[in-house]
N, CA, C and O atoms as a printed pandas DataFrame, in Angstrom:
     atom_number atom_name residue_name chain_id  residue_number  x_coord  y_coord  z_coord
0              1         N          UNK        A               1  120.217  142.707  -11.064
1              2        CA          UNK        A               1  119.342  141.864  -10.293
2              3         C          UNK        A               1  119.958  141.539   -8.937
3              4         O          UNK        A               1  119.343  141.456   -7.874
4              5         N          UNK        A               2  121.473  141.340   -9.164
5              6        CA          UNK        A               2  122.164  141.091   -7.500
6              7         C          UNK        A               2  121.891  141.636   -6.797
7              8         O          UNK        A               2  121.296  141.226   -5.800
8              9         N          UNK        A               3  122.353  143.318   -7.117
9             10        CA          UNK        A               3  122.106  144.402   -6.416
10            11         C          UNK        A               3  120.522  144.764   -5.794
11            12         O          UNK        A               3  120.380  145.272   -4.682
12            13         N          UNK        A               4  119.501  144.457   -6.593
13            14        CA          UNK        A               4  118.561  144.845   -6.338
14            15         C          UNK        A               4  118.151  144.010   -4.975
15            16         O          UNK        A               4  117.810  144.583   -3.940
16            17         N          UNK        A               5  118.248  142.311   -5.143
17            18        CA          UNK        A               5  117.954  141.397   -4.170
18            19         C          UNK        A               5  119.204  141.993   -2.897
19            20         O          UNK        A               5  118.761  142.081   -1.751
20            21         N          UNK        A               6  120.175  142.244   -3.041
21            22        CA          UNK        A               6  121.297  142.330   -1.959
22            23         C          UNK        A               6  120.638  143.618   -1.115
23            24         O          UNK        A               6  120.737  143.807    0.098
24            25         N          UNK        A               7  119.958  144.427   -2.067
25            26        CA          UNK        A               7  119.793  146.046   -1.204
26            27         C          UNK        A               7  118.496  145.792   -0.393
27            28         O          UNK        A               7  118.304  146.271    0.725
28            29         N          UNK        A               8  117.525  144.904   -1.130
29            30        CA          UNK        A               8  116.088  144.350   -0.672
30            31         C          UNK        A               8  116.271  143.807    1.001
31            32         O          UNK        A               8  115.684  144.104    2.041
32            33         N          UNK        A               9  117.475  142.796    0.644
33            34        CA          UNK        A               9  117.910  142.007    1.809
34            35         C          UNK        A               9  118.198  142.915    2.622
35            36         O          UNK        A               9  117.393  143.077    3.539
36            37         N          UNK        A              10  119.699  144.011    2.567
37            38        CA          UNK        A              10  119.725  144.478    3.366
38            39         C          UNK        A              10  119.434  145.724    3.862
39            40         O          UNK        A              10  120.248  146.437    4.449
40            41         N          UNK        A              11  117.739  146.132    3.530
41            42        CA          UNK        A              11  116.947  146.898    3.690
42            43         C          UNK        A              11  115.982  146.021    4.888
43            44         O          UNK        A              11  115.409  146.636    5.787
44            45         N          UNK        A              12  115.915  144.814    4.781
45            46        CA          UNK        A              12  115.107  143.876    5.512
46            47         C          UNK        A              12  115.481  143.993    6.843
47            48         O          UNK        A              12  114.865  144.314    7.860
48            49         N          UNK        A              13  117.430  143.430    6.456
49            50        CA          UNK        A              13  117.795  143.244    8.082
50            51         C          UNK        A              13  117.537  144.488    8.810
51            52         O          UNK        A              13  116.905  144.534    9.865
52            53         N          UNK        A              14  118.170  145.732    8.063
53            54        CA          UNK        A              14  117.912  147.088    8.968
54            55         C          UNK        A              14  117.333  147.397    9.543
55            56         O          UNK        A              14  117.663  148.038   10.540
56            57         N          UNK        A              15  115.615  146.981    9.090
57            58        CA          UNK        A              15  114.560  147.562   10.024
58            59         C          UNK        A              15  113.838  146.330   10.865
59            60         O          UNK        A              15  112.659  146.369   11.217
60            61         N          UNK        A              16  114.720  145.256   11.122
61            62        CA          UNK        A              16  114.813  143.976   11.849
62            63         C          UNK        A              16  115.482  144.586   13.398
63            64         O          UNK        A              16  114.944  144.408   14.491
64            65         N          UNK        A              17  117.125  145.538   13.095
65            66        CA          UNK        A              17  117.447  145.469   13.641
66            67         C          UNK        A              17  117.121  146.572   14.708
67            68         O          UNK        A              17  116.693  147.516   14.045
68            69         N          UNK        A              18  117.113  146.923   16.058
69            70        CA          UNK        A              18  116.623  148.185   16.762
70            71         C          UNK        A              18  117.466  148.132   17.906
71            72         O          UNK        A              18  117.948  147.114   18.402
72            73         N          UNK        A              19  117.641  149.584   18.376
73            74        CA          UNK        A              19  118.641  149.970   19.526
74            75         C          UNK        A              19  117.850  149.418   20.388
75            76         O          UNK        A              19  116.620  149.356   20.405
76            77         N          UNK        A              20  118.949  148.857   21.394
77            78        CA          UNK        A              20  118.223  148.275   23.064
78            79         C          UNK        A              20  118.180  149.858   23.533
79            80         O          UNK        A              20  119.029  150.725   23.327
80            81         N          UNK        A              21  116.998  149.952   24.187
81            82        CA          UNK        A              21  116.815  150.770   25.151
82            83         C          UNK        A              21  116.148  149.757   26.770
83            84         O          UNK        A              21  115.314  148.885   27.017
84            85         N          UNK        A              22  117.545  150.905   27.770
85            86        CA          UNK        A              22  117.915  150.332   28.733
86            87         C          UNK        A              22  117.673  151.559   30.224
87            88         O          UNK        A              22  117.811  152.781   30.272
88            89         N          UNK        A              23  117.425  150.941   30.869
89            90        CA          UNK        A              23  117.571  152.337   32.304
90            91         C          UNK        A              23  118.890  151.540   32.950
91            92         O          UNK        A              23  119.080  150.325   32.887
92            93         N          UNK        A              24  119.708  152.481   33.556
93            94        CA          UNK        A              24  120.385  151.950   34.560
94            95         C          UNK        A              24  120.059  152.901   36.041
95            96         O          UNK        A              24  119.780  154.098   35.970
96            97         N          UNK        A              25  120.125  152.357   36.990
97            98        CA          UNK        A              25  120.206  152.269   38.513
98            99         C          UNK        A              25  121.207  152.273   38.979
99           100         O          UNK        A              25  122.001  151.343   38.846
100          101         N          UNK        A              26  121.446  153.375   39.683
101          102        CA          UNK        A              26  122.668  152.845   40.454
102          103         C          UNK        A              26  122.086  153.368   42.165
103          104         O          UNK        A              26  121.489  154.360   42.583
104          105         N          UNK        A              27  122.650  152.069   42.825
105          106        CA          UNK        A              27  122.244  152.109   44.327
106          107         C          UNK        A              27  123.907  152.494   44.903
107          108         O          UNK        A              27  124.919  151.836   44.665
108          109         N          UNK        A              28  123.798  153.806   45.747
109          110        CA          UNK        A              28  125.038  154.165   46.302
110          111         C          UNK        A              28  124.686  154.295   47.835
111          112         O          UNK        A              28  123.653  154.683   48.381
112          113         N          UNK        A              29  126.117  153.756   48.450
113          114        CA          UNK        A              29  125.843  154.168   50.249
114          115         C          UNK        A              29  125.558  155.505   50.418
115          116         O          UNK        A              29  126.106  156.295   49.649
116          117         N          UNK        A              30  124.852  155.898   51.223
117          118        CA          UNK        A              30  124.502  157.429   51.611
118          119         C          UNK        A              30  125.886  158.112   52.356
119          120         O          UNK        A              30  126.198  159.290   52.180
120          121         N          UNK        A              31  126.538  157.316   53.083
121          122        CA          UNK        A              31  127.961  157.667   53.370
122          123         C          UNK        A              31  128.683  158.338   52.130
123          124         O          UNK        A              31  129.473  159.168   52.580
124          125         N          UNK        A              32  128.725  158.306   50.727
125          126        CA          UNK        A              32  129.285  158.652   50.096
126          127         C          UNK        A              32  129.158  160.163   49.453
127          128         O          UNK        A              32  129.921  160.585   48.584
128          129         N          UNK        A              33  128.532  160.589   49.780
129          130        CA          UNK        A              33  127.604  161.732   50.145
130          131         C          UNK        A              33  128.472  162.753   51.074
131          132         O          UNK        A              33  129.051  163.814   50.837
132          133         N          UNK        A              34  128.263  161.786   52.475
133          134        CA          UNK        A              34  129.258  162.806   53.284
134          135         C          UNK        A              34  130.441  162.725   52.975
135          136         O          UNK        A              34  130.976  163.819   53.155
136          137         N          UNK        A              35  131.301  161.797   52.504
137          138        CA          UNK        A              35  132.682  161.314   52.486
138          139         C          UNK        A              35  133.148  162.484   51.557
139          140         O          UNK        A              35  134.329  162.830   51.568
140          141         N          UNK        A              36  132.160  163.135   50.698
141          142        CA          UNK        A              36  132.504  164.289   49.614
142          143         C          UNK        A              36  132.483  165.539   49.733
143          144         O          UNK        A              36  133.102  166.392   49.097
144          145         N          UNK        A              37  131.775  165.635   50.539
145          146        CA          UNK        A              37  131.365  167.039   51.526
146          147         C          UNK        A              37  132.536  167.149   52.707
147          148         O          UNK        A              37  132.940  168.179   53.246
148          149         N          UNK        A              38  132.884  166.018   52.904
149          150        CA          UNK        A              38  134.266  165.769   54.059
150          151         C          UNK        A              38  135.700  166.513   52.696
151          152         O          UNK        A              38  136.278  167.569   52.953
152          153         N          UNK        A              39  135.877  166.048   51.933
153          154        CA          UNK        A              39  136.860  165.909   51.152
154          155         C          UNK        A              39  136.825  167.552   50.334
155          156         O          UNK        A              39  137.746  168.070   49.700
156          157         N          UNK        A              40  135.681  168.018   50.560
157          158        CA          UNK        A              40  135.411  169.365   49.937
158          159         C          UNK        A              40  136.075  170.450   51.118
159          160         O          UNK        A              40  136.896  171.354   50.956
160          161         N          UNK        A              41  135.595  170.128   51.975
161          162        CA          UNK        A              41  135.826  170.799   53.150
162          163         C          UNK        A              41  137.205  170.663   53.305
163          164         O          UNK        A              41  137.809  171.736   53.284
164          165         N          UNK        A              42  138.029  169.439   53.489
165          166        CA          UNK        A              42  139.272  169.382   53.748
166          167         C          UNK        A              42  139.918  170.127   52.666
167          168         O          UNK        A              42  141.014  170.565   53.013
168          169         N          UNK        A              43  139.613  170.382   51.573
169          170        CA          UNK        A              43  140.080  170.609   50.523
170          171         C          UNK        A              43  140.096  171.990   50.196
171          172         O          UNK        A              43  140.765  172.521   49.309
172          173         N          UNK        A              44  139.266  172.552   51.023
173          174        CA          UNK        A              44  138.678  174.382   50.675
174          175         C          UNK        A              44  139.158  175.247   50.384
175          176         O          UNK        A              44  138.758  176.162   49.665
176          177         N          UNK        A              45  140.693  175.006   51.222
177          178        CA          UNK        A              45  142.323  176.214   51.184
178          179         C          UNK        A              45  142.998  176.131   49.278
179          180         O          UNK        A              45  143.737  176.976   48.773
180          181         N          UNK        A              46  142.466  174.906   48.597
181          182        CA          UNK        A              46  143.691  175.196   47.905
182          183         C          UNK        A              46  143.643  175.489   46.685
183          184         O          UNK        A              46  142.916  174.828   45.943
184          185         N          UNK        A              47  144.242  176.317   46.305
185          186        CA          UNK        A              47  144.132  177.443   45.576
186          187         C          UNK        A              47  143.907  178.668   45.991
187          188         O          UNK        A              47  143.654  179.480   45.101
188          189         N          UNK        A              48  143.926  179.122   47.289
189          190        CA          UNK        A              48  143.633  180.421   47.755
190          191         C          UNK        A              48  144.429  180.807   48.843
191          192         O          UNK        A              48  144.754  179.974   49.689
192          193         N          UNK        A              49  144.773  181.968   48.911
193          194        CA          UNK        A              49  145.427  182.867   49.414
194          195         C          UNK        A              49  144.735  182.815   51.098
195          196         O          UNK        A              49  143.520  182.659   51.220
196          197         N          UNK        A              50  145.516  182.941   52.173
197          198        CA          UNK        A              50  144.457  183.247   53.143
198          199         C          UNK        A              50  145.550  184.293   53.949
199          200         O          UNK        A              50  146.569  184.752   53.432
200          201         N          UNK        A              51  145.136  184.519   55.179
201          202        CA          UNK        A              51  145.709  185.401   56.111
202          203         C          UNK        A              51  145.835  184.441   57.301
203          204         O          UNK        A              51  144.749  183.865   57.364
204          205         N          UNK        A              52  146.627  184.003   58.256
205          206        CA          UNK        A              52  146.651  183.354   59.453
206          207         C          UNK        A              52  146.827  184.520   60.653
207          208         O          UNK        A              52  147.936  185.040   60.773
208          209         N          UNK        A              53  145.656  184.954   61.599
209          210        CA          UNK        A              53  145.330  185.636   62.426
210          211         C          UNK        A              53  146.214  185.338   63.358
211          212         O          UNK        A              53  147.125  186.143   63.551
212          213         N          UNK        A              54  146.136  183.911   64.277
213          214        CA          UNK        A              54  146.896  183.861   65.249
214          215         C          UNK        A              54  146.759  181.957   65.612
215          216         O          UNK        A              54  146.129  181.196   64.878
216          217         N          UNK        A              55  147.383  181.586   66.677
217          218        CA          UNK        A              55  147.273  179.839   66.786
218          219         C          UNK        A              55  147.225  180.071   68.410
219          220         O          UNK        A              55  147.393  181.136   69.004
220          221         N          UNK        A              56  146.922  178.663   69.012
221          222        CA          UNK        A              56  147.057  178.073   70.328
222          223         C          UNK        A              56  145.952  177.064   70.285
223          224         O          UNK        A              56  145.468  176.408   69.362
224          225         N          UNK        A              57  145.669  177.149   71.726
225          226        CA          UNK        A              57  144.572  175.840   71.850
226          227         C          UNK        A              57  143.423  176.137   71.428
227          228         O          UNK        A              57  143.296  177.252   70.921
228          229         N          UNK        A              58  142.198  175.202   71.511
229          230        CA          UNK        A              58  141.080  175.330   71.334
230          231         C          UNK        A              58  140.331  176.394   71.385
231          232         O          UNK        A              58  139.646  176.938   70.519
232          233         N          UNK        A              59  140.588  176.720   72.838
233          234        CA          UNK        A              59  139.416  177.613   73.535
234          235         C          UNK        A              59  140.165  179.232   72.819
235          236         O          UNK        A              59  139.568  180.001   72.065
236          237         N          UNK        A              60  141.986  179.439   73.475
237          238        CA          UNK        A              60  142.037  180.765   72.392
238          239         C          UNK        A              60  142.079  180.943   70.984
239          240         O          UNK        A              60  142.419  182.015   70.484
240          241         N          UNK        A              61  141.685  179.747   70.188
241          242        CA          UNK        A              61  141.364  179.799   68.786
242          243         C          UNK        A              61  140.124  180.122   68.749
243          244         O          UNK        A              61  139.879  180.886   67.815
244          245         N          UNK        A              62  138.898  179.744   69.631
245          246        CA          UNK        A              62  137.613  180.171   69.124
246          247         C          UNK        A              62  137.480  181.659   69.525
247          248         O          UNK        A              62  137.100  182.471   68.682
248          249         N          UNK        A              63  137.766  182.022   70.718
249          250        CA          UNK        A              63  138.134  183.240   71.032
250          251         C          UNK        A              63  138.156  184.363   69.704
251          252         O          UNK        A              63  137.407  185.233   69.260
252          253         N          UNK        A              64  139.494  183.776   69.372
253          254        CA          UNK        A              64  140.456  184.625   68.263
254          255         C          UNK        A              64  139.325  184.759   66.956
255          256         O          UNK        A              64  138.977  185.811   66.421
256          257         N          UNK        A              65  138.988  183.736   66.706
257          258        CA          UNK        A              65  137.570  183.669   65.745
258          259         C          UNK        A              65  136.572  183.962   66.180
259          260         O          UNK        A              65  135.874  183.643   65.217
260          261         N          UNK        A              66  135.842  184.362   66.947
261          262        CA          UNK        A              66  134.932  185.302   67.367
262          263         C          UNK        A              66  135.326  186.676   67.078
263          264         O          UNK        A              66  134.585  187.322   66.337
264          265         N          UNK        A              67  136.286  187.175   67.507
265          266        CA          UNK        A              67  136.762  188.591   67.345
266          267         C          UNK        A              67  137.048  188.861   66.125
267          268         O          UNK        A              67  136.960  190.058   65.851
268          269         N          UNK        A              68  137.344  188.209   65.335
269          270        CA          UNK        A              68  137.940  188.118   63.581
270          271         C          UNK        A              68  136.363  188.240   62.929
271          272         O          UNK        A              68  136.160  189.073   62.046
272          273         N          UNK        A              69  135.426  187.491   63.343
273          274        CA          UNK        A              69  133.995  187.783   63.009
274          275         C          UNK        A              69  133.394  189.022   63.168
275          276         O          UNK        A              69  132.559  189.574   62.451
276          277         N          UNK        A              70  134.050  189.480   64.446
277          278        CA          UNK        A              70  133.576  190.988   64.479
278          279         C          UNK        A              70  134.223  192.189   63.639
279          280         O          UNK        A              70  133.802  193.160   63.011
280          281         N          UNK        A              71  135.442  191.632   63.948
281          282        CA          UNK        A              71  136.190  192.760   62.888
282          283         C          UNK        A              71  136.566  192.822   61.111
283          284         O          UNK        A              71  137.208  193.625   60.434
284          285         N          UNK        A              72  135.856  191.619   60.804
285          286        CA          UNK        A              72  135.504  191.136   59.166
286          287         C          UNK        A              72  134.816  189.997   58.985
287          288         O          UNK        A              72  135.180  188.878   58.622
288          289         N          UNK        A              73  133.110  190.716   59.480
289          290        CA          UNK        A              73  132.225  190.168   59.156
290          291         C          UNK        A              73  132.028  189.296   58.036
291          292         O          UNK        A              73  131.840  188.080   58.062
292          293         N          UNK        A              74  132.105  190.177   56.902
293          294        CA          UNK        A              74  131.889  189.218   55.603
294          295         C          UNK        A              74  132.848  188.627   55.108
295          296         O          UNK        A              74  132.683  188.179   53.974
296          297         N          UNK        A              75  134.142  188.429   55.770
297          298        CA          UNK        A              75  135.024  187.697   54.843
298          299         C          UNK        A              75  135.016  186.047   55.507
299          300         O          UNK        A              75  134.373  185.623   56.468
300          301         N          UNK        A              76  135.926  185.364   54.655
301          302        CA          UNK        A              76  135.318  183.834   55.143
302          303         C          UNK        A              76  136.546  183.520   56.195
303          304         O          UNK        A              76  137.685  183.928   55.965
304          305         N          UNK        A              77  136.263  182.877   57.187
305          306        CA          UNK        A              77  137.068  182.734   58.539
306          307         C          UNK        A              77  136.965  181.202   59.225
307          308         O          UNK        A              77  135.944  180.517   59.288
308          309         N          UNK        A              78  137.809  180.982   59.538
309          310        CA          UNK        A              78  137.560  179.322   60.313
310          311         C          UNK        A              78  138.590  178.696   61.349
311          312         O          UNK        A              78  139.470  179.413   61.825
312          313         N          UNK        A              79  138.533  178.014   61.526
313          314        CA          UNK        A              79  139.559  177.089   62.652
314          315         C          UNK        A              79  139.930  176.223   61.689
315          316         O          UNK        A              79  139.078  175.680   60.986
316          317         N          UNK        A              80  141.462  175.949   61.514
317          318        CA          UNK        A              80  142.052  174.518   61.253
318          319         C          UNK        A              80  142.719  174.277   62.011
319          320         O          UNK        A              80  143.496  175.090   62.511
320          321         N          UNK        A              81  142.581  172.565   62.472
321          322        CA          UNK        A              81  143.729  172.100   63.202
322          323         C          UNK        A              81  144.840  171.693   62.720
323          324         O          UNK        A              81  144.720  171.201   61.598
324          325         N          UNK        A              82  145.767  171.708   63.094
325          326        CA          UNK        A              82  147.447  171.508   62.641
326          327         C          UNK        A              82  147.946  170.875   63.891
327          328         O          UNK        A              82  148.355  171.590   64.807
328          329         N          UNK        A              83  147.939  169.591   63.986
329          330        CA          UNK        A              83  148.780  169.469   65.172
330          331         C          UNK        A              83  150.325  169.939   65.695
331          332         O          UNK        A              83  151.343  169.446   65.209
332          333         N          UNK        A              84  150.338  170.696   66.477
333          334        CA          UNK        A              84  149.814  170.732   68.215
334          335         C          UNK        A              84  148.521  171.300   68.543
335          336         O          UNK        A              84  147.732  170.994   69.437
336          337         N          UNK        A              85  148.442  172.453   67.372
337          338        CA          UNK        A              85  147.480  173.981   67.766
338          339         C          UNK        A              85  146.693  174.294   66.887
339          340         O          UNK        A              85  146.932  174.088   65.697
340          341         N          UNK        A              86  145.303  175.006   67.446
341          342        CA          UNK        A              86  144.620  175.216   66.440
342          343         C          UNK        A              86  145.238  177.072   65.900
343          344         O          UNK        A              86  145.951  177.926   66.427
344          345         N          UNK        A              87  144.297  176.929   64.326
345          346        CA          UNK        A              87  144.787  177.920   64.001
346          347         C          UNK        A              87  144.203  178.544   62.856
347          348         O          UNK        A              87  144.083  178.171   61.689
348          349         N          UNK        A              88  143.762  179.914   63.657
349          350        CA          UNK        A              88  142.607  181.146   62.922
350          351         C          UNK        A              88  142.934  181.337   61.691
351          352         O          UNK        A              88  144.020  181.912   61.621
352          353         N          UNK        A              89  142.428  181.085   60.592
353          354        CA          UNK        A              89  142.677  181.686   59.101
354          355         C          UNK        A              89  141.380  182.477   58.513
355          356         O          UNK        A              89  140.200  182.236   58.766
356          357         N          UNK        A              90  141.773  183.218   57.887
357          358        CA          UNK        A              90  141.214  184.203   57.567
358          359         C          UNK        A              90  140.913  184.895   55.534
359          360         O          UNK        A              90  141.940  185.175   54.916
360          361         N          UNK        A              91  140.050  185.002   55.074
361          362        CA          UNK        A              91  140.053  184.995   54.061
362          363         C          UNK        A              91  140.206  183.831   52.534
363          364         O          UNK        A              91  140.581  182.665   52.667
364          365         N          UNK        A              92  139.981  184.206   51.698
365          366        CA          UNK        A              92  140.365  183.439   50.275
366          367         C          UNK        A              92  140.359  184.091   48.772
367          368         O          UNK        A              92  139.479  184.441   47.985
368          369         N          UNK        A              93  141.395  184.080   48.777
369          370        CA          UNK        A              93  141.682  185.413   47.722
370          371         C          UNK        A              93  142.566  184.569   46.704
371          372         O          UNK        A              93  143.556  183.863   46.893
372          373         N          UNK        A              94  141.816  184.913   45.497
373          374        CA          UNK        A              94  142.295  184.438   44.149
374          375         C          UNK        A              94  143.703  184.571   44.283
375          376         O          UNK        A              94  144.522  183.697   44.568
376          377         N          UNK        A              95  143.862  185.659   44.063
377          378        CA          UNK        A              95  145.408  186.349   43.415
378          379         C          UNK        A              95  146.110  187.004   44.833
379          380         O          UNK        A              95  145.635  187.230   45.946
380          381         N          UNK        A              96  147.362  187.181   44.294
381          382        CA          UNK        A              96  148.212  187.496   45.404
382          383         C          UNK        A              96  148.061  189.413   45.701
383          384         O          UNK        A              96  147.919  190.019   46.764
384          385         N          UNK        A              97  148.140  189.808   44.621
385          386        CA          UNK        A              97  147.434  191.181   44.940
386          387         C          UNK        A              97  146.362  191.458   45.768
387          388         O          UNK        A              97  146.510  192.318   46.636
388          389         N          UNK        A              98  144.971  190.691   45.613
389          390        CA          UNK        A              98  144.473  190.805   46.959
390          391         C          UNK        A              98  144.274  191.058   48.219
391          392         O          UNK        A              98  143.692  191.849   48.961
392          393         N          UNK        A              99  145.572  189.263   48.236
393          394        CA          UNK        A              99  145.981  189.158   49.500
394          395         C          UNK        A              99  146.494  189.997   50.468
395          396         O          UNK        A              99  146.265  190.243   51.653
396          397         N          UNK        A             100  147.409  190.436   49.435
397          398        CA          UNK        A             100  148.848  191.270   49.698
398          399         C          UNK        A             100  147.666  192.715   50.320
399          400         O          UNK        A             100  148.103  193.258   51.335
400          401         N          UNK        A             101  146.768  193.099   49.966
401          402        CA          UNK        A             101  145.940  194.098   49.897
402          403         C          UNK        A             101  145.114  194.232   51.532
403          404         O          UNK        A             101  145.068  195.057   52.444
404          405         N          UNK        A             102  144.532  192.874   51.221
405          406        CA          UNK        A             102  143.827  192.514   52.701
406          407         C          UNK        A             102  144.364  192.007   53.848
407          408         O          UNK        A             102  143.753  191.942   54.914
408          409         N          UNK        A             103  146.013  191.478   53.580
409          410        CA          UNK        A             103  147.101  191.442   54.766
410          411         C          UNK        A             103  147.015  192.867   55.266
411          412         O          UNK        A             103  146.422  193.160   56.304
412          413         N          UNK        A             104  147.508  193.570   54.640
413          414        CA          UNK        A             104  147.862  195.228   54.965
414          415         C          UNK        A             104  146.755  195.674   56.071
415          416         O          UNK        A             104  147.044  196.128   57.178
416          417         N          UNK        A             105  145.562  195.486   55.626
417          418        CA          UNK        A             105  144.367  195.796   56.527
418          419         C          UNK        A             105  144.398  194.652   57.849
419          420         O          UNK        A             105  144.231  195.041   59.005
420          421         N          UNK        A             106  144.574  193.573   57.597
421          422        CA          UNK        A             106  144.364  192.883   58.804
422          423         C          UNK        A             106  146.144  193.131   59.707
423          424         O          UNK        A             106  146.458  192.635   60.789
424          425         N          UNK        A             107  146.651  193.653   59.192
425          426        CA          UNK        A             107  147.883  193.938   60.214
426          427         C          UNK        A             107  148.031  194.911   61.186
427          428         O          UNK        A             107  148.904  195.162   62.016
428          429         N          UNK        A             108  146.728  195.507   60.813
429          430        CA          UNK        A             108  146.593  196.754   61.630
430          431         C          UNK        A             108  146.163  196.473   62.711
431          432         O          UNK        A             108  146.784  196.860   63.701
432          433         N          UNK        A             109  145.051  195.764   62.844
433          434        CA          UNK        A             109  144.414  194.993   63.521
434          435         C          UNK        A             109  145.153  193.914   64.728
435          436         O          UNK        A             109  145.405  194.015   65.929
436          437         N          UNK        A             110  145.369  192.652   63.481
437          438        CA          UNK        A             110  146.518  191.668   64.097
438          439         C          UNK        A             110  147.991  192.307   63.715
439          440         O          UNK        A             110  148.211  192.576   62.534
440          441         N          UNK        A             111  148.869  192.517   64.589
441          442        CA          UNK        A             111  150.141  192.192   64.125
442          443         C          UNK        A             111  150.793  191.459   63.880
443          444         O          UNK        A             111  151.527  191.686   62.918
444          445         N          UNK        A             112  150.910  190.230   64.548
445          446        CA          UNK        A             112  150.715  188.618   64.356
446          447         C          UNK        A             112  150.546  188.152   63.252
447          448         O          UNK        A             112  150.964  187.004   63.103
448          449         N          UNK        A             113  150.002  188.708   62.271
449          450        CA          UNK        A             113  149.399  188.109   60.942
450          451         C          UNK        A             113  149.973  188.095   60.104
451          452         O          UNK        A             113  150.583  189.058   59.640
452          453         N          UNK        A             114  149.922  186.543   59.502
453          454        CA          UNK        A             114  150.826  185.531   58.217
454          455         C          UNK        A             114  149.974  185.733   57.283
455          456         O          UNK        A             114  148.759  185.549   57.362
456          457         N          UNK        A             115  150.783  186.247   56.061
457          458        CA          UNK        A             115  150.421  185.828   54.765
458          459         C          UNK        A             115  150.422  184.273   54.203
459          460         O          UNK        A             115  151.612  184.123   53.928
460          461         N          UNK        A             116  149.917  183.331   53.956
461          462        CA          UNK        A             116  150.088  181.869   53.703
462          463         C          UNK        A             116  149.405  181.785   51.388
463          464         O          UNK        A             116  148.477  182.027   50.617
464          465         N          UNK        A             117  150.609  181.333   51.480
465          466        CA          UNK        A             117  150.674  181.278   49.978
466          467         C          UNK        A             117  149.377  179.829   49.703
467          468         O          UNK        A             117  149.145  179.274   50.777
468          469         N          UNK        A             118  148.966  179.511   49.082
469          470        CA          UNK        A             118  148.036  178.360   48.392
470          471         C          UNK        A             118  148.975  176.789   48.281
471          472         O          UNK        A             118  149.996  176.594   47.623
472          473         N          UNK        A             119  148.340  175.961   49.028
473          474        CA          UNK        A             119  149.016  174.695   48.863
474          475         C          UNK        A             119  149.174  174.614   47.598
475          476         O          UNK        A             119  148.826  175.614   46.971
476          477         N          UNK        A             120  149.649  173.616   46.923
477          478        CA          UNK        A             120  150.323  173.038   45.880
478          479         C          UNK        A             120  150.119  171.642   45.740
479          480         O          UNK        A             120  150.828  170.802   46.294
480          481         N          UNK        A             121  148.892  171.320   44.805
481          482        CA          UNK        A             121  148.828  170.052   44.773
482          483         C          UNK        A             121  150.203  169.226   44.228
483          484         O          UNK        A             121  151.111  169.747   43.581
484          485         N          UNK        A             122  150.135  167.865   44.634
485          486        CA          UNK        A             122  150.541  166.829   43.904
486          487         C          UNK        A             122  150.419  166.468   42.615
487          488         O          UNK        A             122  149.225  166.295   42.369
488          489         N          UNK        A             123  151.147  166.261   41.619
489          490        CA          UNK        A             123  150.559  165.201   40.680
490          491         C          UNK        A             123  151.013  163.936   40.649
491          492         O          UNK        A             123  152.179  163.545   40.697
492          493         N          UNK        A             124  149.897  163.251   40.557
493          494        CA          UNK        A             124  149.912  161.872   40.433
494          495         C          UNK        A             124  150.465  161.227   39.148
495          496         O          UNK        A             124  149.725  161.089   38.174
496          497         N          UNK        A             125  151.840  160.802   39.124
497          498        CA          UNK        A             125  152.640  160.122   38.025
498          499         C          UNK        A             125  152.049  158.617   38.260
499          500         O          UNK        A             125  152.435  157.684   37.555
């Protein structure tokens, strides 16, 4: 008889009790948006292999990247600044074989041209 009243009971509360259903909202600055697209961008080199074409100022860095556009259209190419100078990089290549592959070709070209190994993150202890 305990059992029967105890299971009755707590057959009662069970279907008493029901999940909250809830929405949440979240309102974010639209700045945060770019701040990630900033941080992506700054971030683009690492893990990859690139080629460094050549450096100086502004004007013979865009130069130098114009001509790098012509002579490897499809590979990926850009300006970073490094203070003092800017400076043409070239490519992004997984593995060092690649690299090592598509240096060879761009040396023909540039002689000038650095192999640059993949930053190395930090870890955060």
């Amino acid at each position: 008889m305990k059992t029967t009243v105890f299971t009755a009971i707590l057959i009662g509360l069970a279907t008493q009790i029901s999940a909250q259903d809830a929405q949440v909202t979240i309102q974010q600055d639209s700045k945060i948006d770019e701040l990630v697209k900033l941080y992506t961008k700054v971030h683009a080199n690492s893990g990859f292999y690139q080629i460094q074409v050549g450096f100086g100022n502004y004007k013979k860095a865009q130069e130098l990247l114009d001509q790098v556009e012509v002579d490897f259209p499809t590979w990926y190419s850009k300006i970073e600044f490094e203070s003092p100078t800017y400076r043409v990089r070239l490519g992004r290549f997984k593995t060092k074989l690649e690299a090592e592959r598509k240096y060879l070709e761009v040396r023909k070209k540039y002689p000038d041209a650095m192999l640059l190994k993949p930053e190395e993150k930090e870890s955060k202890s």
